[in-house]
VEXDREN-2710 file (C-alpha; in Angstrom, 1 decimal):
% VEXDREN-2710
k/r/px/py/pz
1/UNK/17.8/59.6/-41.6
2/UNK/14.3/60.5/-42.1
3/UNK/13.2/57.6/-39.5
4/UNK/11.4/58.4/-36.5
5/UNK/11.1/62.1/-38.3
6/UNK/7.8/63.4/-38.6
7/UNK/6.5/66.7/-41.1
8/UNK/3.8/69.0/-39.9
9/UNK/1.4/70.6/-42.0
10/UNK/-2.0/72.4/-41.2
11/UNK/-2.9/70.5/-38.1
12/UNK/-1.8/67.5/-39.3
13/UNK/1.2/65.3/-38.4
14/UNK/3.4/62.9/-40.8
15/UNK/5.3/60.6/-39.8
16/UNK/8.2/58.5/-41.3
17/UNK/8.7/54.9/-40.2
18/UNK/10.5/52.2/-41.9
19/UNK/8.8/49.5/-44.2
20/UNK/7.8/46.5/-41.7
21/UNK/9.1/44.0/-44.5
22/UNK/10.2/44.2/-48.3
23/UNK/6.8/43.1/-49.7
24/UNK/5.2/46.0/-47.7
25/UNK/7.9/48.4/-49.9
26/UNK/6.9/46.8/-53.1
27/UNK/3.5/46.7/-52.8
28/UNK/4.1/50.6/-51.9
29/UNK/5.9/51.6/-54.9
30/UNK/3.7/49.7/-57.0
31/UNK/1.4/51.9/-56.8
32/UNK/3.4/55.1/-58.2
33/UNK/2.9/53.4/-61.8
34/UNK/-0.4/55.0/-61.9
35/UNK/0.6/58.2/-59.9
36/UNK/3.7/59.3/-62.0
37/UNK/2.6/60.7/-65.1
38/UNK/4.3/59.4/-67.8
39/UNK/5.9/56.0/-65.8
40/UNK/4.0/53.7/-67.7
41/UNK/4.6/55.3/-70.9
42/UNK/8.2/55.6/-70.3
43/UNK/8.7/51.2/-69.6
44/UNK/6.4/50.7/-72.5
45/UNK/8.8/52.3/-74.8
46/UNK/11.5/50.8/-73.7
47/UNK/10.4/47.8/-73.4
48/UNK/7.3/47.3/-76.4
49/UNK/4.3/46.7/-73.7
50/UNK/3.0/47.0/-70.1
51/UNK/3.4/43.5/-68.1
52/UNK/3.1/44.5/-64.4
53/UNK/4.8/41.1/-63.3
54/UNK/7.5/42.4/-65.2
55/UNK/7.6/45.6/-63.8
56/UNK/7.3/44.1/-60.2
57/UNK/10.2/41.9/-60.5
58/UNK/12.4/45.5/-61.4
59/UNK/10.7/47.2/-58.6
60/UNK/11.9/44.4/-55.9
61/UNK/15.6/45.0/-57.1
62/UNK/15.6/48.6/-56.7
63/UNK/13.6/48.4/-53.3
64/UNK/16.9/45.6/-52.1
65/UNK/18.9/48.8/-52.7
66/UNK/16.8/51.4/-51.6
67/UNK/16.1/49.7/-48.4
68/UNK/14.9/51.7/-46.0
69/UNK/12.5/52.7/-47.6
70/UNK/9.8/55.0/-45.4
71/UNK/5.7/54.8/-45.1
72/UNK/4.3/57.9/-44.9
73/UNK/1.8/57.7/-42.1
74/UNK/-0.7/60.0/-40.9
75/UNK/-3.1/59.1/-37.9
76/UNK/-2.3/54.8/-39.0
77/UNK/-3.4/55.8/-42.4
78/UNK/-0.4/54.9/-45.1
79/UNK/0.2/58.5/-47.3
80/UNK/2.5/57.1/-48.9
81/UNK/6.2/56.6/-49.4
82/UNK/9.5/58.4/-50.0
83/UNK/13.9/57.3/-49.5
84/UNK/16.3/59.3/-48.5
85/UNK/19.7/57.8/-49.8
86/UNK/23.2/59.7/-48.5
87/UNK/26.4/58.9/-49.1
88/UNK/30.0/60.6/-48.2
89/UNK/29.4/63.1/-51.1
90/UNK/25.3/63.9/-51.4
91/UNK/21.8/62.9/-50.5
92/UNK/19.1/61.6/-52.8
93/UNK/15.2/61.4/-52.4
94/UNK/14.1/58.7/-54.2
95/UNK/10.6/57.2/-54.4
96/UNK/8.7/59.8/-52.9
97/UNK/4.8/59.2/-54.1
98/UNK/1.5/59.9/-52.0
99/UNK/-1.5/58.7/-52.8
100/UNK/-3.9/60.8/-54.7
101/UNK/-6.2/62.0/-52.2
102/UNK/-2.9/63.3/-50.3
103/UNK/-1.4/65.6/-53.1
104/UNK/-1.6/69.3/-53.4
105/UNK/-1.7/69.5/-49.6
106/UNK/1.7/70.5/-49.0
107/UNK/2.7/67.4/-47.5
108/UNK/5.1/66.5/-50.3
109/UNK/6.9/70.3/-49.8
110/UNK/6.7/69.6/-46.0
111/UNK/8.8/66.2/-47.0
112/UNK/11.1/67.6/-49.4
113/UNK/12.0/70.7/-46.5
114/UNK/12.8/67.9/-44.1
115/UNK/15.2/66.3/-46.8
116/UNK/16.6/69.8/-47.2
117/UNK/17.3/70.4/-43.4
118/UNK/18.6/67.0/-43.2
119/UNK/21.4/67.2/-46.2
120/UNK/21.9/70.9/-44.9
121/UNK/23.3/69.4/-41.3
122/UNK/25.2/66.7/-42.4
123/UNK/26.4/69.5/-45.5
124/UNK/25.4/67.7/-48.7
125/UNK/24.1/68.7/-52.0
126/UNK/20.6/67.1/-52.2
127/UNK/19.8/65.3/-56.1
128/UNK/16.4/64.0/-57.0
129/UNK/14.6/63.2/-60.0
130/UNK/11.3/63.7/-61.8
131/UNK/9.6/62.5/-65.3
132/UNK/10.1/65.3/-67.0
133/UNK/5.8/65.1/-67.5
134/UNK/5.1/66.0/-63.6
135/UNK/4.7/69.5/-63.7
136/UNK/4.1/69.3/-60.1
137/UNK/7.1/67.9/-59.0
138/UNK/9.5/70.3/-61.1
139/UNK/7.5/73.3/-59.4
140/UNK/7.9/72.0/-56.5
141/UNK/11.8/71.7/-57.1
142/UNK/12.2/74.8/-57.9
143/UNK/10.3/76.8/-55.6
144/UNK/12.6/75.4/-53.2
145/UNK/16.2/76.3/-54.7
146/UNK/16.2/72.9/-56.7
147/UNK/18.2/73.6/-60.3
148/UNK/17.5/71.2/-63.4
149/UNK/21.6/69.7/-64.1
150/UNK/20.5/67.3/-66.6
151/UNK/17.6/65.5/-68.8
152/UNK/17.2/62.0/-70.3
153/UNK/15.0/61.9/-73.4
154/UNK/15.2/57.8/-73.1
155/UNK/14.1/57.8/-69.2
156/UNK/12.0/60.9/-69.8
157/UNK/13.8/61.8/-66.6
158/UNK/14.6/65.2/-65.4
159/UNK/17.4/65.8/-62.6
160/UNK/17.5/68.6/-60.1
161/UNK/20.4/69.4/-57.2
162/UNK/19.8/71.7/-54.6
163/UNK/23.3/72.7/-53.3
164/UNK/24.1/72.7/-49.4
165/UNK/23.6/75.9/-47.8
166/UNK/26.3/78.2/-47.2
167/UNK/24.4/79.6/-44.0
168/UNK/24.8/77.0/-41.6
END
């Protein structure tokens, strides 16, 4: 739903355009381990130690099902990457990381807006999740009517809906 969408913020333009193969989606969300605080911390626990091949391997299976995933592009340059999942019921954003030098610019607001419009027309309540750790992203979530539903102390997740507007 977000392909072919594009985000606008300053004077710069986002756009969202499908992974051009499933390697280019892993290799994309391989690089969230060392974005997302607490992500590495979190499959260490659960799992004793940090073995990247590992972690690869459970990457590909959730990027088989999260197919599409988007690259965020700006001007060729890859931002970064973000899923939108709906269903007959609700929408989910999934996977949506930017590379460092692209954070606290708004763009990831700009995104999350677009999600909202989006589950707003086709009227669904719009879930995503956080680690618990990233300040950021529960801010963010919040600022824009998200509501925490639920926690995981195992996942160190934290799970926000923002219902569909009433306004439409």
């Amino acid at each position: 739903m977000l392909d072919g969408r594009s985000v606008k913020v300053g004077g710069d333009e986002f756009s969202f355009v499908k992974a051009s193969s499933f390697e280019s989606a892993v290799d994309v969300a391989m690089f969230a381990i060392d974005l997302e605080p607490g992500l590495k911390e979190s499959y260490i626990e659960r799992y004793g130690c940090w073995d990247p091949s590992l972690y690869k391997k459970k990457i590909e299976k959730v990027v088989k099902l999260a197919m599409p995933c988007l690259i965020i592009h700006q001007s060729n340059m890859t931002v970064g990457t973000v899923t939108l999942f709906v269903n007959q019921h609700d929408a989910l954003v999934f996977a949506l990381y930017l590379f460092p030098e692209w954070q606290n610019r708004g763009i990831g607001t700009a995104i999350i807006k677009e999600c909202i419009n989006i589950a707003n027309q086709i009227e669904r309540d719009l879930y995503f999740s956080t680690f618990t750790e990233n300040k950021r992203s529960l801010h963010v979530g919040k600022k824009l009517g998200f509501v925490i539903f639920d926690s995981d102390n195992v996942s160190k997740q934290t799970y926000l809906v923002r219902e569909v507007s009433k306004d439409n």
